[in-house]
C-alpha positions as CSV (number, residue, x, y, z in Angstrom):
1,X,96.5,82.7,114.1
2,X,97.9,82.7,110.5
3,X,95.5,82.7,107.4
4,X,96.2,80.5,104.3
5,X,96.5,83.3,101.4
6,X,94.1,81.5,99.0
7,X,91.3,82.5,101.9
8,X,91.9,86.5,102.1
9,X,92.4,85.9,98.4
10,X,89.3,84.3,97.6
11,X,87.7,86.9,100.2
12,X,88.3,89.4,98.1
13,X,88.0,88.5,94.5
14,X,84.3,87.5,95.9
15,X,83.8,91.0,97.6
16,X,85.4,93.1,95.1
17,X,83.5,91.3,92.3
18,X,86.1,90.6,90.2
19,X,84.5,88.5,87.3
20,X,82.5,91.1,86.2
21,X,85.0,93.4,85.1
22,X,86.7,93.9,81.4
23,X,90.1,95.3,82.9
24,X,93.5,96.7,81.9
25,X,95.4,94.5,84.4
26,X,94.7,90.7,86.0
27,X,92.5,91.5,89.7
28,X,93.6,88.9,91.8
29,X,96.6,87.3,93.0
30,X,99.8,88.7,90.4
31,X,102.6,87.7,92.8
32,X,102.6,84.2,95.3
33,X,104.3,84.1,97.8
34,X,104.4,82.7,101.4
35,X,101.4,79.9,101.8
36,X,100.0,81.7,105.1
37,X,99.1,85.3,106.4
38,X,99.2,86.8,109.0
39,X,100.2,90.3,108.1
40,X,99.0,92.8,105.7
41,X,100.2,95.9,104.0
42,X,97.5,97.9,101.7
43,X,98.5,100.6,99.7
44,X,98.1,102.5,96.0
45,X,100.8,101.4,94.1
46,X,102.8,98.4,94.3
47,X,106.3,100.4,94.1
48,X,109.5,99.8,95.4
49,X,108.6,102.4,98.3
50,X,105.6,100.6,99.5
51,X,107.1,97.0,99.3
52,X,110.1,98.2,101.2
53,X,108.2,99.4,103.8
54,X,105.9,95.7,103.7
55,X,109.5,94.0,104.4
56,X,109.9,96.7,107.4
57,X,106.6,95.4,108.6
58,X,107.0,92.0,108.1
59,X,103.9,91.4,105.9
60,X,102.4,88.4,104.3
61,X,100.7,90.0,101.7
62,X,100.2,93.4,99.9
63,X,96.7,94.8,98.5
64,X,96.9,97.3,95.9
65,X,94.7,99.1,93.5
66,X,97.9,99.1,91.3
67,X,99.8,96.4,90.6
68,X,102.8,95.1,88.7
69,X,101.5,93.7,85.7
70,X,99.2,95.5,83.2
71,X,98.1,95.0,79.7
72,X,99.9,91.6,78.0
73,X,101.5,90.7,81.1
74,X,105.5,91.4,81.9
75,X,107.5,91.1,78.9
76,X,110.5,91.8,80.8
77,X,111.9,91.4,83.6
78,X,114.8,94.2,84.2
79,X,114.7,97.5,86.0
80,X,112.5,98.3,88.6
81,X,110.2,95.6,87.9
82,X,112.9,93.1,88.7
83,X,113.9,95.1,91.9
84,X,110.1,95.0,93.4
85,X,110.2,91.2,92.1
86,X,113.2,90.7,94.5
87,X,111.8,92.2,97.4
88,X,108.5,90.1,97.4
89,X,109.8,87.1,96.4
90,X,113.0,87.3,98.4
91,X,110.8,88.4,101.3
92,X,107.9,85.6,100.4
93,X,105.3,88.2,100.4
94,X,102.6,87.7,97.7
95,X,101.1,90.8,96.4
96,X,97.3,91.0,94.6
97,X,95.8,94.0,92.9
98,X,92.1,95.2,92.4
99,X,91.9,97.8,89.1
100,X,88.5,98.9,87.9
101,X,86.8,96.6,90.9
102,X,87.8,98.8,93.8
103,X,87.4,102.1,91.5
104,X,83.6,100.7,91.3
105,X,82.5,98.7,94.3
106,X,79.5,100.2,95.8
107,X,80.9,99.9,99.5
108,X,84.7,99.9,99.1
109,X,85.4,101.5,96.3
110,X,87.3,104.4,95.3
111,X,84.6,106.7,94.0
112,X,82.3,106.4,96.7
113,X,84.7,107.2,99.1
114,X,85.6,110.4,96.8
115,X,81.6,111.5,97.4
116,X,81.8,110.8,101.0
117,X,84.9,112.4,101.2
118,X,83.5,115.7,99.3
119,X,80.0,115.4,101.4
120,X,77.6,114.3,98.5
121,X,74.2,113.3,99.4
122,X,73.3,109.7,99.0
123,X,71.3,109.6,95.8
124,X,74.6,109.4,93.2
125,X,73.8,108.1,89.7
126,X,76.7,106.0,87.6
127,X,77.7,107.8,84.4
128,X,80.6,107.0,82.3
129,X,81.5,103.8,80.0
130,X,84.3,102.2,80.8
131,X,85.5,99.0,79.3
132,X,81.6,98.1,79.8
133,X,80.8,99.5,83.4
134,X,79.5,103.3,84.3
135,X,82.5,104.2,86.3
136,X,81.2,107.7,87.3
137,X,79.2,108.9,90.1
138,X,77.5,111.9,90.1
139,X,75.5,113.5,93.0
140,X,74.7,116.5,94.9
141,X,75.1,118.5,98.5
142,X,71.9,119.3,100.2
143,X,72.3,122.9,99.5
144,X,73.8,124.1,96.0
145,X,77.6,125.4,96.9
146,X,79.5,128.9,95.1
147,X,82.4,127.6,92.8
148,X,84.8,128.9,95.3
149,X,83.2,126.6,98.4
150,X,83.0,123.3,96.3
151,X,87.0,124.1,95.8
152,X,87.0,124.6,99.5
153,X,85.7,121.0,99.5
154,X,87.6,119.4,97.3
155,X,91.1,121.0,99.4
156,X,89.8,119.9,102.5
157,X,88.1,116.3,101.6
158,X,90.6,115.1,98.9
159,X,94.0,117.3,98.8
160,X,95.0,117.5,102.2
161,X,94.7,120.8,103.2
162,X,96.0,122.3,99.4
163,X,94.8,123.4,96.6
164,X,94.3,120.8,93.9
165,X,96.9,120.5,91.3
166,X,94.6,122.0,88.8
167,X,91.7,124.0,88.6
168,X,89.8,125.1,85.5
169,X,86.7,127.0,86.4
170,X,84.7,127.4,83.6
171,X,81.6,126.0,84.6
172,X,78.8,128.2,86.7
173,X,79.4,130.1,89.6
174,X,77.1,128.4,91.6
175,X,77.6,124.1,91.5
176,X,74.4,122.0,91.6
177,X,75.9,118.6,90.6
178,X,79.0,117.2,91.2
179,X,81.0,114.0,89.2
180,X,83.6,112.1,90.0
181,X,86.0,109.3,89.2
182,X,89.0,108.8,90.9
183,X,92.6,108.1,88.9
184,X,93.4,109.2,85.0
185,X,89.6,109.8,84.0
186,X,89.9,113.0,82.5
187,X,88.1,111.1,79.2
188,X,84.8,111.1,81.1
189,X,84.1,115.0,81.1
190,X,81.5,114.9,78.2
191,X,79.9,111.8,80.1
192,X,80.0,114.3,83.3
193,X,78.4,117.7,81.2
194,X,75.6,114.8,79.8
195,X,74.9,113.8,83.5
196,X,73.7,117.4,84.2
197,X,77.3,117.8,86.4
198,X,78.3,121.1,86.7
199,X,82.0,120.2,88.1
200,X,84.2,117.3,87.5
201,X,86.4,115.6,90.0
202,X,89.1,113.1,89.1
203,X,92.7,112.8,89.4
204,X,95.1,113.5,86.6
205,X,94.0,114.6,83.0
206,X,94.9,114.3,79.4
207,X,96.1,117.3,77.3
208,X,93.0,117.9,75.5
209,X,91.0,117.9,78.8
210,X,91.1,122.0,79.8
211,X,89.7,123.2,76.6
212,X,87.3,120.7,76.5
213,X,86.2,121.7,79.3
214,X,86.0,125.1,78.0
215,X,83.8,123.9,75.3
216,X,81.7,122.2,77.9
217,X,81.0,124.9,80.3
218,X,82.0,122.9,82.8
219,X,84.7,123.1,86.1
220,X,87.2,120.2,85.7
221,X,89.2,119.5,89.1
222,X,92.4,117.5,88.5
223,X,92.7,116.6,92.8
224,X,95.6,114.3,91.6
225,X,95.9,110.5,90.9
226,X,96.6,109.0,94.6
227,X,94.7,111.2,96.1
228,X,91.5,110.4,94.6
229,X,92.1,106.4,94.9
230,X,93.5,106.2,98.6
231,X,90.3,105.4,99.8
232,X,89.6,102.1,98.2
233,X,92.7,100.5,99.4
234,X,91.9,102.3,103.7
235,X,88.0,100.6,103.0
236,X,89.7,97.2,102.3
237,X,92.3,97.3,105.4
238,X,89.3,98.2,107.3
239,X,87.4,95.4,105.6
240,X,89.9,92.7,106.2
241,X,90.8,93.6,109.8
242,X,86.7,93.1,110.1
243,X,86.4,89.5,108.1
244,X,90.0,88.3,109.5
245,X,90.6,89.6,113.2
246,X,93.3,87.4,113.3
247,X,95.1,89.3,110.6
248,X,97.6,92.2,111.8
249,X,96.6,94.9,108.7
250,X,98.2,98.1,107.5
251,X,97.3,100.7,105.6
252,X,100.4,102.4,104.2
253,X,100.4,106.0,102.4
254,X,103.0,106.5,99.7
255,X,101.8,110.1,98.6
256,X,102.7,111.0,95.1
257,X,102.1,114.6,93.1
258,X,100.4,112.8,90.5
């Protein structure tokens, strides 16, 4: 049984909160396509890659955390951003994004499926301003890990199996506390050192961030940019096979280095 596309749409604006946020990009509906649903594709990054592969499966819609337009909206449409056009459009699959929502929702979101994934306890405290919301979360393991283990963690939890992209160890040898926050968030390091953290998780960094983190005594863990925000994207296909059983819903991985 098909689903009318304001419905899932409305669904999860509500869920994901989406009026409360000062964002970088629209949350919601960016691309309308086909009136009805009844397949989904949710992924990272709304590029040609993942669309190509949401033709293959024949879906309705596509969920990302990244979308197509950002900032003052598209000013032009040429390039890739006309090719992705095409293939929703042409295909009438309608694509809505969630930014700083599913990088913040308490449930679904990306940073606290980075602490589950890493094995923080449950008592996490919110640090970091951004745009007007504490983005970070910082917690703890039961029992303080060595330097060396947390890194274990992080290969294991977050990286797949390798060693994240970039380590700098400058904080202590043994790791108390533990921030994170998913995607490019290398700007809330100080935030993290203030919140007691003794290492810093998130996904790609600015220049300046290693020596700063020098200055800070602190270990900053760049674990890369999708890998630290797959899991808000997986907790909404799980949430929308839950709310709409009718739906047929995919979660499709488009790994990047980044």
């Amino acid at each position: 049984m098909t689903v009318h596309l304001r419905d899932v749409v409305s669904f999860l604006d509500s869920t994901l909160e989406v009026d409360r946020f000062r964002d970088y990009a629209p949350n919601t509906l960016q691309v309308e396509g086909a009136p009805e649903v009844d397949t989904v594709v949710c992924g990272v990054s709304a590029n040609a890659q993942l669309i190509e592969r949401a033709v293959e499966l024949e879906a309705d819609l596509i969920v990302v955390h990244h979308g197509l337009i950002w900032g003052g909206g598209l000013t032009q449409i040429a390039g890739p951003t006309a090719r992705r056009l095409q293939l929703l459009l042409g295909n009438g699959i309608s694509l809505a994004a969630y930014h700083l929502p599913l990088d913040k929702h308490a449930r679904l979101g990306n940073n606290v499926g980075l602490c589950d994934a890493l094995g923080l306890g449950l008592q996490r405290d919110a640090f970091g301003d951004v745009r007007g919301t504490p983005l970070g979360l910082a917690g703890s393991w039961p029992a303080p890990l060595t330097r060396a283990e947390a890194l274990t963690r992080i290969t294991s939890g977050v990286c797949g199996g390798t060693a994240a992209p970039f380590v700098f160890p400058f904080g202590p040898d043994v790791v108390r506390r533990v921030g994170v926050c998913s995607g490019a968030a290398s700007d809330l390091l100080e935030a993290a050192a203030a919140a007691g953290c003794d290492l810093f998780v998130t996904g790609e960094l600015a220049e300046r961030a290693s020596e700063l983190a020098r200055e800070l005594q602190i270990t900053l863990v760049a674990a890369g940019h999708y890998a630290t925000e797959v899991f808000g994207p997986q907790r909404v296909a799980d949430e929308l096979r839950m709310r709409f059983p009718s739906l047929s819903v995919h979660f499709v991985g488009v790994p990047t280095p980044l």
